[in-house]
C-alpha positions, 0 to 999 in steps of 0.5 A: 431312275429305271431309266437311269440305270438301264443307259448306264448299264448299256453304256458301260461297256464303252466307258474305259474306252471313251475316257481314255479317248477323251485324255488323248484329246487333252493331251494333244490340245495342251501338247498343241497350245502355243503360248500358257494362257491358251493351256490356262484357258484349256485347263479351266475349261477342263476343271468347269466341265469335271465339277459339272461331272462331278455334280451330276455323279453325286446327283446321281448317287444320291437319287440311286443310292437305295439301288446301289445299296441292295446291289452291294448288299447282293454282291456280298452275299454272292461273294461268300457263296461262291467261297463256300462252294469251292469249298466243297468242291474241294471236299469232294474230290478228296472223297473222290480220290479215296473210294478209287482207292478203296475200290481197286482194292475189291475189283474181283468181288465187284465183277462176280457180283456183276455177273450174277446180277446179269444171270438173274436178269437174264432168267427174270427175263425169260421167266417173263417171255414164258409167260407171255407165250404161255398167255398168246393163245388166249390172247391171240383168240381174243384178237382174232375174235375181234379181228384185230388182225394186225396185233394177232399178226405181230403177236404170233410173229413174235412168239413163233420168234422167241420159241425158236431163238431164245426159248427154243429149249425149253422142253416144256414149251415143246407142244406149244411150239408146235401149236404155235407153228400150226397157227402161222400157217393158219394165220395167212388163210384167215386174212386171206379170206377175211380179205375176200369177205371184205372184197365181195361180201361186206363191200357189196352189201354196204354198196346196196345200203347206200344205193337203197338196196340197189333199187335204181329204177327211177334213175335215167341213164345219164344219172346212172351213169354219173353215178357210176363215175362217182364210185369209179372216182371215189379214189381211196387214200392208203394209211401209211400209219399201220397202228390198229387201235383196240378201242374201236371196231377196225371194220369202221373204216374198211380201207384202213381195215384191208390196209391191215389185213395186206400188212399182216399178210406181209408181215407172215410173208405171205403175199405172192400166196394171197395174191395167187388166192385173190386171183383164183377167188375172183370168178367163184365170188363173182357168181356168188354175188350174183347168185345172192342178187338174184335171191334178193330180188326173188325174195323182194317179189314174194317168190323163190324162182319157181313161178319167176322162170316162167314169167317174160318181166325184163324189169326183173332183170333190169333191176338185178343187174343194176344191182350187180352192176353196183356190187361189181363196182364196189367189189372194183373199188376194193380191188383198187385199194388192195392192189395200191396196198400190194404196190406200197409193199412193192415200193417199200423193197420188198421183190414179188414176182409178176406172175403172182400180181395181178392188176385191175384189168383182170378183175374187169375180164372177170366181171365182164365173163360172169356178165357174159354168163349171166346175159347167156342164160337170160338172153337164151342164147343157146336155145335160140342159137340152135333154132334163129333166123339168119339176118337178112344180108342187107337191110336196105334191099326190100324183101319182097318183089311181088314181080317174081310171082308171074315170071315162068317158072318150073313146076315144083314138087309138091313137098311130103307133109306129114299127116300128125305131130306129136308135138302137141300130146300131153307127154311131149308138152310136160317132157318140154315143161320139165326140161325147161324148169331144169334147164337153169342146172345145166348153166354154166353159171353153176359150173365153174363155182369154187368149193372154197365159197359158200355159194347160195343157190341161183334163181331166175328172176323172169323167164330167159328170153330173146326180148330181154336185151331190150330192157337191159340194153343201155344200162349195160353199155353204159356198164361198158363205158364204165369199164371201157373207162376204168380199162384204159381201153378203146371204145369196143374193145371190151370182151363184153362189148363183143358179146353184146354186139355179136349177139345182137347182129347175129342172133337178135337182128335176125330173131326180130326179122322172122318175128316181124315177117311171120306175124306180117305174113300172117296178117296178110294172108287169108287164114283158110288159104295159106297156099304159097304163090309157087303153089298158085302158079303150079295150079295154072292161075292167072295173075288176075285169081292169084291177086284176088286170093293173096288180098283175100286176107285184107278183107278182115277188119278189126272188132269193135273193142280194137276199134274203141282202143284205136280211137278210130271212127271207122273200122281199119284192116287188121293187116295194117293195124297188125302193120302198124303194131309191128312198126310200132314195137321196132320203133320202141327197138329204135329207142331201146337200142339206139345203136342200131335204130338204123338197122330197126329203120331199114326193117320198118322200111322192108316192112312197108315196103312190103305191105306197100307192094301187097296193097298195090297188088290187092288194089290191081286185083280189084281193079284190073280184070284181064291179064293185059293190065287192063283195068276199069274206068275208074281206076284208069281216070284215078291214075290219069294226071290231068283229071286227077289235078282236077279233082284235088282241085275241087273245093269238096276235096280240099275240105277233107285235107286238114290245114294247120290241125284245121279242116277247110272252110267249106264257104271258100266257094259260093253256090253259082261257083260249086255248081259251075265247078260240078258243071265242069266236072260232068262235062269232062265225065259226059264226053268221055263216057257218052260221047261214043253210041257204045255202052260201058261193058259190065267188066269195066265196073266194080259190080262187086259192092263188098269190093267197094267197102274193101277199097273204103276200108283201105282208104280209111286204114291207109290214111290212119297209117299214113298219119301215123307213119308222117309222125312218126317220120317228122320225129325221127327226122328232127331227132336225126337232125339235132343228133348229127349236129350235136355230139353227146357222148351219153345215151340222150335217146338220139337214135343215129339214123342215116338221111337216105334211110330217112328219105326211103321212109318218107317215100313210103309215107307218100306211097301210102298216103296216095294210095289211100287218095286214089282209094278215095278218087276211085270211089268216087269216080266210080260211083259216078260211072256206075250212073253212066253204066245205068243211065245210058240205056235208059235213053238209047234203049227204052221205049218213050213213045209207046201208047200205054202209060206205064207206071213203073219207072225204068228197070235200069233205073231200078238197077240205079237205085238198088246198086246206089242203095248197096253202096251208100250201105257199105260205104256208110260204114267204112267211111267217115261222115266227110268222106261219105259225102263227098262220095255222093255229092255233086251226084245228083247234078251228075244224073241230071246232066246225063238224062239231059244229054241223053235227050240226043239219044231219044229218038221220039217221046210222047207224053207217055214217054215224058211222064216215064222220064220224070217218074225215073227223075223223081224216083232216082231223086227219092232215093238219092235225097234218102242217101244226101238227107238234102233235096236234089234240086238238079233233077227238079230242074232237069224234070222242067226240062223233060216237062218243056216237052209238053209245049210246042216249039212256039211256045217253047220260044216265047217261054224263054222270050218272056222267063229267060233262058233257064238251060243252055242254047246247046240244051235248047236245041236238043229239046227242039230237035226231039220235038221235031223228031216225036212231031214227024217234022222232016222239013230242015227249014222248019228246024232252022227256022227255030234253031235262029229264033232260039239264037236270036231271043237268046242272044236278046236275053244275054244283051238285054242282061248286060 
């Protein structure tokens, strides 16, 4: 039924226009129709179609005639409604038109009652504006109590405003005024210095709240870096909504707070003036906070500064300034939010001169000059400027030639020594003692401060020092980067970056070099003699004592105790530790300061370098004992190419070179190859040492057996070095490589070291680790010429066919034994077990091979003479079986040999018939020789006769064997 009534109701509209189009259409169809039965047959059509409209509409009466009946009902009532209020519309404007009437007869009276009504308005008004003055003060307290500076701001505007317009007569208000007035101007200085409160004092101690008060030790550079990027990034968002709500505190929210604070201070008109205070404030407040660190760190170790001044403990300062460090970016980051505030007023219209301005590269040359300051005083800069050591000009040059000291020079002046100091009196120690406790007064750290700021007394957390530098050297560039970065600046450019670069090129390099270079001078010169070259030559030396007093200093070896901390088996030189210590602490420079590890590279390398050039000269002082360079044996076969490969080829010198962390298998060889190899190498000894009848003279030997522990001591010490410099060269090479090939821009502790000054260092580890090698070569050969030296008297000068038996061995055999005793007692002592016997082994072949040779020299012997000979076999083999701790059996064959001489020539022949030949044909032949010699047997015949037998059983022998 809804339905129903709804398609009506939309189709109403169209309904007159339907039906009349539905007419026309009649119309024109009878109008058109030919004959009468065509208008008949049309009209009934018409009629059938109305009935069937017609039903339809009773139908639709009938099913909605409830609906139509409350639709009459309401209209009816509609109807009368609308009547009865043009009704009273009517009314209305009837009573209308008389009140006008009535009312332009009393028009004065109304207008003076008006007028009074605005006065009395006019006077409740002002009544209620005293009032609200007379309650400012108070309530102005309380707002300022609070700090809700903004409706303090506008409620002081607003008085000052209505007590000079619309109560500015009013006598009564007169004293309020002026109170008023005085408030204003009072007003701006609060928020100014509620504004530099927020800047340096709150913003800096929330900063340390939120870093765990600062303490940041534990973090790498890279992580303090990140998060210094992270207070830098933190960028601050300015409130263009100026309400301050009185229902919380408006120090919650601190950029909200100083947004406030700048907008009060332009609703004063008072920020070119805040600006210009900001700017003056800035270096006082910055000391302030580093005055307030400084305490804080004294007072987290228990101590107010006056023990701290005098303790070197850099982390102290590493750790003061990396509170600072985090403060200053704080004190940086509110700077940015008062400067975006300054820029908003700016943009809003309001025209502030530049000059007042200031912008966020001003703070960051503040920072960096109270660093500047701060560094100053902890660097020592000025002490050390009036006193340092001027850098050397280059670094890559050495800084000794030990060559200069023989050239010709002029005699020199001996220079005026005084005969006392006072330095060292009891005044002079406490007038340097008060000077230095009260030197921190005389700072400029305390001078420029401002009478504006309530500035805590500084203190020094560790004792100003040179080394300090190196514990606060990255963090500091890394501080550089940051302001490098907030700046906009070049890399470099910064005031601070200069600072730091200028103090450490003029002022450390130079300081570390004179450190480095006394305490080498004074591990390498002698303590009872400090005589200079200069005074050696003027004194007529020769270059021969000159060498021997500058090495008298490597004679001292490390104690016991250093020796246990080294973990060495064997006592070292204190020169080379001292080296050794001395590379060390410039390697840790190498890492502390990365920068310049080149520089640190180059000092490690004149520092070798120069040490190098000492042992070298020590070493020819030992070896060398005339001044025509000329040298003992030994030395000279060290040096010798061919016999030097020979010896690096021997198996017993493989075995003392690790491979792989590995010694050398000593079974690499078998005994008949070792013994063949030993052979070979005291043939070679054999004709170049008795080929000649002369003998060795006494200066071409060390007789000097301390000499001998000296070259085993730099033996051992130059090897230890070298090991450690070859680690140390082998890291720093890798690193170099990884760091050249790979671009960071952060400290990774990649030092930038340039290749040649990488291939000089590895030069130098060669240098040493040689010499440390000819060290050894030459103890060894020269233990084996000292057998030569003894030995080739025995048989060329002593007597073996005397008629008395005599008991005792050969005094130069004796002498063997005493000199071989000496150096197995002092070598034993410097050397390692390994290398101890190398020293001495293989000897006793070598003294074998020598009394058999020397068989030549022998010009008859008997049987007393045999036995002499075998009792100095048997004595020196004692005494090398006490040195070795195993049997010589060389000499027990080179005693058979002598006791072959108890035979005569038939019998000797028909030995090696029946045994084979247990020595050589040249041995043979010897033997026979010196049988023919001590027999008086003068005929030749006979001698050849037995030379061919000899050849004959012997060829027999090696054919019967094959």
């Amino acid at each position: 039924m809804m339905e129903n009534e709804q398609k009506t109701a939309v189709a109403s509209p169209a309904k007159p226009k339907q039906t009349s189009g539905f007419l026309m259409s009649i119309v024109r169809t009878l109008s058109a129709s030919v004959d009468f039965q065509q208008r008949e047959k049309e009209k009934a059509r018409i009629e059938q179609a109305f009935k069937q409209s017609d039903k339809k509409l009773g139908d639709l009466v009938k099913e909605n005639y409830q609906d139509l009946t409350s639709i009459l009902t309401s209209f009816s009532g509609i109807s009368d409604k609308v009547k009865e209020s043009r009704e009273k519309i009517k009314k209305i404007k009837e009573d209308l038109s008389s009140c006008k009437t009535l009312l332009h007869c009393k028009r004065d009276e109304l207008r003076r009652l008006w007028i009074e009504g605005v006065e009395q308005k006019t006077i409740a008004s002002l009544l209620d504006q005293i009032e609200q003055v007379k309650s400012v003060p108070d309530k102005l307290d309380n707002f300022l109590a609070k700090k809700h500076y903004l409706h303090a701001t506008d409620l002081i505007v607003s008085a000052v405003a209505k007590l000079e317009s619309n109560l500015s007569g009013v006598e009564a208000l007169r004293d309020l005024k002026v109170e008023m007035l005085a408030r204003k101007e009072r007003m701006h200085e609060i928020l100014i210095e509620e504004l530099n409160r927020q800047i340096y004092t709150v913003s800096s101690q929330a900063s340390l709240s939120r870093t765990g008060s600062g303490r940041r030790g534990d973090m790498s550079p890279r992580a303090m870096l990140e998060f210094g990027s992270q207070q830098r990034g933190s960028n601050f968002t300015i409130s263009t909504n100026m309400s301050e709500s009185l229902m919380t505190d408006p120090e919650e929210d601190p950029q909200k707070f100083i947004s406030i604070l700048i907008e009060s201070l332009f609703i004063l008109r008072k920020i070119p003036e805040a600006a210009e205070a900001i700017k003056m404030r800035m270096h006082p407040e910055l000391i302030a906070i580093v005055a307030r660190a400084s305490n804080q760190v004294a007072d987290s170790l228990g101590n107010q500064g006056e023990n701290l001044m005098t303790q070197y403990q850099p982390r102290q300062l590493l750790e003061l300034l990396e509170i600072i460090f985090v403060q200053f970016r704080s004190v940086a980051n509110i700077h940015k939010v008062v400067l975006q505030n300054l820029h908003r007023i700016i943009k809003s219209g309001v025209y502030i001169r530049s000059e007042y301005m200031y912008t966020m590269k001003d703070v960051w040359s503040k920072i960096q000059a109270v660093l500047q300051l701060l560094l100053s005083e902890y660097l020592d800069v000025r002490n050390t400027e009036k006193s340092r050591q001027q850098a050397p000009s280059s670094f890559d040059e050495p800084n000794m030639d030990i060559g200069v000291y023989f050239a010709k020079k002029r005699p020199q002046k001996h220079k005026k020594v005084s005969l006392f100091r006072f330095d060292a009196s009891i005044h002079a120690l406490s007038t340097n003692s008060y000077v230095e406790d009260t030197r921190q007064f005389d700072s400029e750290l305390f001078e420029k401060g401002s009478v504006h700021v309530d500035k805590p007394k500084h203190v020094f957390v560790c004792k100003p020092s040179v080394d300090n530098i190196k514990a606060i050297y990255k963090p500091v560039q890394l501080f550089i980067k940051e302001i490098e970065t907030a700046s906009e600046l070049r890399s470099g450019t910064t005031s601070l970056h200069e600072f730091v670069t200028d103090f450490i090129e003029k002022i450390y390099l130079g300081h570390v070099h004179f450190v480095v270079s006394n305490n080498i001078s004074l591990a390498t010169k002698a303590p009872e003699r400090r005589e200079s070259f200069f005074d050696l030559l003027s004194n007529n030396s020769t270059s021969a004592e000159i060498l021997k007093k500058g090495f008298d200093a490597l004679r001292n070896v490390i104690d016991h105790k250093t020796q246990k901390e080294l973990g060495v088996p064997r006592p070292l030189l204190q020169s080379t530790v001292t080296v050794d210590r001395s590379v060390l602490e410039l390697k840790e420079l190498m890492t502390d300061l990365p920068d310049y590890a080149d520089q640190f590279l180059n000092m490690i390398c004149n520092v070798l370098r120069g040490y190098r050039d000492t042992c070298h000269s020590a070493y020819r002082g030992i070896v060398q004992y005339d001044a025509d360079e000329k040298r003992v044996i030994s030395a000279m076969w060290a040096k010798d190419e061919d016999i030097s490969r020979f010896l690096r080829s021997l198996p017993s010198w493989r075995t003392l070179q690790p491979t792989d962390g590995h010694e050398l298998n000593r079974t690499v060889c078998s005994e008949e190859e070792m013994r063949a190899l030993n052979s070979k190498e005291a043939v070679i000894l054999i004709t170049n040492l008795s080929s000649e009848e002369a003998f060795i003279p006494q200066h071409e030997i060390i007789t000097d057996v301390t000499q001998m522990r000296t070259v085993a001591n730099v033996h051992e010490s130059l090897e230890w070095f070298s090991t450690r410099l070859k680690n140390f060269s082998v890291t720093k090479t890798t690193i170099a490589t990884q760091y050249l090939n790979v671009e960071s821009p952060l400290y990774d502790d990649a030092p930038t070291v340039l290749p040649k000054t990488l291939e000089s260092l590895n030069s130098l580890v060669k240098d040493f680790q040689d010499l440390a090698e000819i060290c050894l070569l030459l103890l060894h050969l020269e233990v084996r010429v000292h057998c030569f030296y003894y030995l080739m008297p025995v048989a060329k000068q002593s007597n073996y066919a005397g008629p008395i038996d005599d008991l005792d061995p050969d005094s130069n055999v004796l002498k063997l034994n005493k000199d071989l005793s000496g150096m197995e007692e002092v070598l034993s002592q410097s050397l390692q077990p390994k290398k101890f016997k190398y020293i001495f082994e293989s000897l006793g072949y070598l003294v074998a091979s020598i009394l058999m040779n020397s068989m030549q020299f022998i010009k008859k012997i008997n049987e007393n003479g045999i036995k002499k000979m075998c009792r100095n076999l048997f004595a020196i083999q004692q005494n090398l079986t006490n040195i070795t701790m195993s049997r010589e059996s060389d000499l027990d064959h080179a005693r058979q040999y002598y006791e072959l001489l108890y035979l005569n020539a038939h019998d000797i022949l028909t030995s090696i018939a029946e045994k084979g030949p247990q020595f050589t044909f040249s041995e043979y032949s010897q033997l026979l020789h010196l049988h023919h010699r001590s027999h008086f047997t003068s005929d030749p015949t006979v001698i050849d006769g037995h030379i061919q037998r000899l050849r004959d059983v012997i060829e027999k022998g090696q054919n019967e064997t094959v």
